[in-house]
C-alpha positions in Angstrom: 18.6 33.4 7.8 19.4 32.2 4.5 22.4 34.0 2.8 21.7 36.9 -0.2 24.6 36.0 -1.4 26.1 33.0 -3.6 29.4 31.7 -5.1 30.0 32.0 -8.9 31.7 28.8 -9.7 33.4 30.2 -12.7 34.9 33.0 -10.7 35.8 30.3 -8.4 38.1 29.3 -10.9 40.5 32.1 -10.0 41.4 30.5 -6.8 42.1 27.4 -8.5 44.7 29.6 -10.5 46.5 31.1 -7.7 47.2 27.7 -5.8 47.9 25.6 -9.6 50.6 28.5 -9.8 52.1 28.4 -6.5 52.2 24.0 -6.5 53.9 24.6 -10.5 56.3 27.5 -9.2 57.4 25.0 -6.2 56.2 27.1 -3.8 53.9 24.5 -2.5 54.0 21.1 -2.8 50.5 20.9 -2.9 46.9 22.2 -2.6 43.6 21.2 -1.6 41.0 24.0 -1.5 37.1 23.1 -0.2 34.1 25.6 -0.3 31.0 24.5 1.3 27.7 26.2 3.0 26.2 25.3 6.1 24.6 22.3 4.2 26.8 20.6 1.4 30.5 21.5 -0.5 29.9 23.5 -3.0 33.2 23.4 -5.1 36.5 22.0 -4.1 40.0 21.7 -5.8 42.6 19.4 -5.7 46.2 20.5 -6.8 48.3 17.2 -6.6 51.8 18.2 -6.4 54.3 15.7 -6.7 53.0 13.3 -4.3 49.7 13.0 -5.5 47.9 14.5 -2.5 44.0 14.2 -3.0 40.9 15.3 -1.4 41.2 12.8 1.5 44.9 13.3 2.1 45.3 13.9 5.7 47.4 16.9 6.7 48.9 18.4 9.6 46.8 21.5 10.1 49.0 23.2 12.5 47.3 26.0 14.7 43.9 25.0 13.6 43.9 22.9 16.5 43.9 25.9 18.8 40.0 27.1 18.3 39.3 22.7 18.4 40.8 22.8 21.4 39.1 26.0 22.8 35.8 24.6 21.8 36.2 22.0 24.2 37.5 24.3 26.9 33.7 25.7 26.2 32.2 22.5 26.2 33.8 22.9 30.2 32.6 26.2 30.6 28.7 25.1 29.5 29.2 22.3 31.9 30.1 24.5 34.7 33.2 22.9 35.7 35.1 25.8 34.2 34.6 29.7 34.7 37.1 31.7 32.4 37.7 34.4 34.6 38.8 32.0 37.3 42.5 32.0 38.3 43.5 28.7 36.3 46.0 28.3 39.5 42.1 27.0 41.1 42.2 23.9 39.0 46.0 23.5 38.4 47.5 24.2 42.2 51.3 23.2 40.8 50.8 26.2 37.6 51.1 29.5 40.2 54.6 31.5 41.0 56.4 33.9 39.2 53.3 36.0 38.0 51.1 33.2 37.1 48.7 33.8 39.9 46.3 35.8 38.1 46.6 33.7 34.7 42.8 33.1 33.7 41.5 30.5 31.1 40.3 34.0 29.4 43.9 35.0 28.8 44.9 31.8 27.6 42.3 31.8 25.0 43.3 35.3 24.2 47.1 35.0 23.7 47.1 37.4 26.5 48.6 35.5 29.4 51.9 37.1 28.9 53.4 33.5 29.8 57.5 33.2 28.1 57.4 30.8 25.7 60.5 31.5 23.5 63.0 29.9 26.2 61.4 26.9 26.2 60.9 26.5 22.4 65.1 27.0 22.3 65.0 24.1 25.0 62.3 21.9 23.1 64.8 22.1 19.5 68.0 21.3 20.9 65.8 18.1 22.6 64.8 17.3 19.6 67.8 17.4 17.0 69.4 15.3 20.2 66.6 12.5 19.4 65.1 13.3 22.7 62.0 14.2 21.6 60.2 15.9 24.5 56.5 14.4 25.9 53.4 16.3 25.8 54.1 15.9 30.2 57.0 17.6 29.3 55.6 20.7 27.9 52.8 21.3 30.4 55.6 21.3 33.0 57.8 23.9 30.8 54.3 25.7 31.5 54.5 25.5 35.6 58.4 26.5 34.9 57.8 29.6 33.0 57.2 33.3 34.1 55.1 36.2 33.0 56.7 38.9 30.7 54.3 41.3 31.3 50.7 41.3 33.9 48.1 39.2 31.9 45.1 40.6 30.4 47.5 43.9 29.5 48.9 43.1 26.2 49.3 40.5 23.5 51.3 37.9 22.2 50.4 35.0 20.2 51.7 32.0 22.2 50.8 28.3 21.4 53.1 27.0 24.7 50.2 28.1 27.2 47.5 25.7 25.0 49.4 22.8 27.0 47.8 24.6 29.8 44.5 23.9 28.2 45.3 21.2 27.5 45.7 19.8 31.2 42.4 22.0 31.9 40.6 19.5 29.9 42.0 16.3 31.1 41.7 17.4 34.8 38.2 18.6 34.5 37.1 16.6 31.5 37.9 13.5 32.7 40.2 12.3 30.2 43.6 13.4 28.3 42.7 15.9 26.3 43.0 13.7 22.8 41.1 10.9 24.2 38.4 13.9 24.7 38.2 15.5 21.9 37.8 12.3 20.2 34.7 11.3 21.8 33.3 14.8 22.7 34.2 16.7 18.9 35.4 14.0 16.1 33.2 11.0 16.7 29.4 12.8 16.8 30.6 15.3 14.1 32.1 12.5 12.1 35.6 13.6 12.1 36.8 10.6 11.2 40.6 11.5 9.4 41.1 13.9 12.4 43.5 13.2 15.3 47.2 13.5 16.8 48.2 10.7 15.4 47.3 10.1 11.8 45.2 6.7 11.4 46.3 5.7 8.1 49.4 6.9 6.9 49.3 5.6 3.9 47.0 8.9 2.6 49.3 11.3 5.1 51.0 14.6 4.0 54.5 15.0 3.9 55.3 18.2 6.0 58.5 20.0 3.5 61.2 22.5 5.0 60.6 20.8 8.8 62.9 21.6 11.1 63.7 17.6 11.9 63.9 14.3 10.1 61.3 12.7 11.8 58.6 15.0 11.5 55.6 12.1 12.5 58.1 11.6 15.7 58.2 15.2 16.7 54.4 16.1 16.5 53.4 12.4 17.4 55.2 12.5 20.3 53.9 16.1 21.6 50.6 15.7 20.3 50.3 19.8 21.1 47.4 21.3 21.9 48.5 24.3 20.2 49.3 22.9 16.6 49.5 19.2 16.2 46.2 17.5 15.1 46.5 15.9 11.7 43.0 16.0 9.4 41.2 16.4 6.4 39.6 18.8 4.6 36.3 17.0 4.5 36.9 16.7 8.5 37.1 20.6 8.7 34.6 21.5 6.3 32.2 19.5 9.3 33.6 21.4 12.0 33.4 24.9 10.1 29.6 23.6 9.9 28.8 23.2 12.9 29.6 26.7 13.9 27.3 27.8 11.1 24.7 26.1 11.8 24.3 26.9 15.9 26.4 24.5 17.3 24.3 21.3 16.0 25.3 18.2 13.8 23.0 15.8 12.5 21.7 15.7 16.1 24.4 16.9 18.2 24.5 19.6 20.4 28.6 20.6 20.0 28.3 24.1 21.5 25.0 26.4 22.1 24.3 29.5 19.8 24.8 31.8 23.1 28.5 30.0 23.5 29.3 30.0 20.3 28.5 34.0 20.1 30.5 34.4 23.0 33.5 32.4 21.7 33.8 34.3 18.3 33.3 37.6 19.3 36.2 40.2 18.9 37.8 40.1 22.5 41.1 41.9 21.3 39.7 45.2 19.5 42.6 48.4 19.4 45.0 46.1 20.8 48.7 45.2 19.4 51.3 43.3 19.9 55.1 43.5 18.9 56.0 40.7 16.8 59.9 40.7 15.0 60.6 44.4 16.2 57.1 45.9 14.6 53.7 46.6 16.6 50.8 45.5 14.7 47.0 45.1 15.5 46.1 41.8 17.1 43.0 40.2 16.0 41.9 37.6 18.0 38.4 36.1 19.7 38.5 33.1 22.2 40.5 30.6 20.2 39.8 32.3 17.2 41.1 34.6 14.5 39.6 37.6 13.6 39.2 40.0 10.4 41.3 43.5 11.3 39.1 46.2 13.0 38.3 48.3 11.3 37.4 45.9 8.6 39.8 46.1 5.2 38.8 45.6 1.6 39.1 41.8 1.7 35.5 41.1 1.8 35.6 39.5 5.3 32.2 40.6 7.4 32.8 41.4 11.0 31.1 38.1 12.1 33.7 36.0 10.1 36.4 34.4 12.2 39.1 31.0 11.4 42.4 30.1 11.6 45.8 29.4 10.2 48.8 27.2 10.5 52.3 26.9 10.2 52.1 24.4 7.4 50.1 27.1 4.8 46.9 25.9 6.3 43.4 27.9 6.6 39.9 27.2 8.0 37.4 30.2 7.8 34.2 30.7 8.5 32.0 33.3 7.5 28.0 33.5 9.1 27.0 36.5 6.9 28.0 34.8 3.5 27.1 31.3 4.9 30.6 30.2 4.3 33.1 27.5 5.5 36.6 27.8 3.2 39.4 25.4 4.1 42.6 25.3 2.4 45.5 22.8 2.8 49.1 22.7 2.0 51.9 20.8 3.6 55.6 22.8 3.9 56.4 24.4 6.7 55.9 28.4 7.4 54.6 27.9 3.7 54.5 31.8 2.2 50.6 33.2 2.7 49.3 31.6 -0.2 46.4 30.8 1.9 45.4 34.7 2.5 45.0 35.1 -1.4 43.1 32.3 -2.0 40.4 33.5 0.6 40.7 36.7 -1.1 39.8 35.2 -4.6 37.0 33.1 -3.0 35.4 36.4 -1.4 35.5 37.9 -4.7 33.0 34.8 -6.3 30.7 36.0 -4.1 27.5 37.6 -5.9 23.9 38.9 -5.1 21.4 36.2 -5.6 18.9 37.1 -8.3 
């Protein structure tokens, strides 16, 4: 059903403001902001920064690859070679002991497996300052090594370790390692063609500023984690944000269907919280997906809306109500929440149709 609202280009402008102040303040190095429908871009902008970034700059998007990697856990699930309630133990017989018996899919997608991740993390920096940059072999099997903090499906806690877990999920029962599948089952039909773990042309790739190593391309080359290290565009975003608002179809392909796809971005953590640095906060979260707080705030989100963020300042959001995809990319590391205020000033182009 056609949206009865539309985007006021000039008010647009605002959020053109807010990230030309953040890349002159230093800040950000950089911004690129797209708006688009379920059809066409409506209005994008380019903040250049220093390096000259442009529209087709590739970036790393950080935890955006979480709900890209979750839809192709659905794609498994439609299949039937995957149930999400199913003790993941039934498809990976070495990832069991020490309370991960009862570890479903489910809680995996929902940051609610209760799996420690921090110890490994330590293990994974002092690895890599050392030069020994760790395999993505290696962090599956920090997986299978780790214990449970608290029962899963209980609580909360963001965790982008147990996405390795996924990750093995999809080679296993997909048939081939995991980027080799999302390649050919997500980026190639949707036309994806800038998005991947390792960056095809370098030459138009993002420096990542304020990374913890030298060799930033090494580290997240290397890993190629499941949880945070695809590398894209925002043109190749705007096509997956899309797809989700148009049913799960692309110029002919089926990605996901509608019933999944409701499934998938449904609020699956409602009155929950989690502790994060010594405070307890609500934890907003669908199956791979971000969600809008519950009850909603003033920040114009609908209910329906859902996205997600990364590390490097990054944002994809999509709203069905409003027929919206917004993406926004920047490229330092733990970047400052420019990303939130930008979607704020977007929401607030929006007006009634006449």
């Amino acid at each position: 059903m056609p949206s009865t609202t539309r985007l006021d280009e000039d008010r647009l402008q605002d959020a053109a403001h807010i990230a030309e102040a953040a890349v002159k303040s230093g800040t950000h190095p950089s911004a690129v902001i797209a708006v688009a429908n379920s059809g066409e871009l409506i209005w994008s902008h380019v903040v250049p920064g220093p390096d000259n970034l442009s529209f087709d700059t590739i970036f790393l998007v950080a935890s955006i690859t979480k709900p890209v990697v979750a839809t192709a856990i659905m794609q498994l699930v439609e299949q039937g070679k995957l149930q999400l309630e199913a003790p993941v133990s039934s498809y990976l017989p070495e990832f069991t002991g020490q309370g991960k018996e009862s570890i479903t899919t489910w809680h995996l997608l929902t940051h609610s497996s209760g799996l420690e991740e921090d110890q490994f993390w330590g293990e994974l920096d002092s690895l890599a300052r050392g030069g020994n940059l760790p395999t993505r072999r290696w962090l599956y099997e920090a997986c299978c090594r780790s214990h449970t903090n608290f029962e899963p499906g209980t609580a909360y806690r963001y965790n982008s370790l147990t996405f390795n877990v996924l990750g093995e999920l999809i080679e296993r029962l997909g048939g081939l390692p995991y980027d080799e599948y999302l390649q050919e089952h997500i980026f190639k039909p949707l036309g994806m063609k800038d998005t991947a773990f390792n960056p095809f042309d370098r030459d138009r790739t993002a420096p990542v500023y304020g990374f913890a190593y030298q060799t930033f391309e090494d580290a997240f080359i290397s890993m190629a984690q499941p949880g945070g290290g695809l590398w894209s565009t925002a043109s190749d975003l705007m096509k997956f944000g899309q797809v989700f608002l148009r049913g799960g179809e692309y110029n002919g392909y089926r990605l996901l269907r509608p019933g999944t796809i409701k499934m998938m971005v449904e609020h699956r953590t409602r009155g929950m919280t989690q502790v994060s640095n010594g405070e307890e906060a609500p934890f907003n979260y669908a199956l791979g997906w971000g969600k809008p707080p519950y009850p909603l705030t003033e920040d114009g989100r609908s209910e329906g809306s859902f996205g997600h963020g990364g590390v490097t300042g990054t944002l994809l959001w999509i709203d069905p109500e409003y027929d919206l995809v917004l993406v926004f990319l920047t490229n330092r590391w733990e970047a400052a929440p420019l990303n939130e205020q930008v979607r704020g000033a977007v929401y607030q182009a929006l007006v009634q149709r006449e």
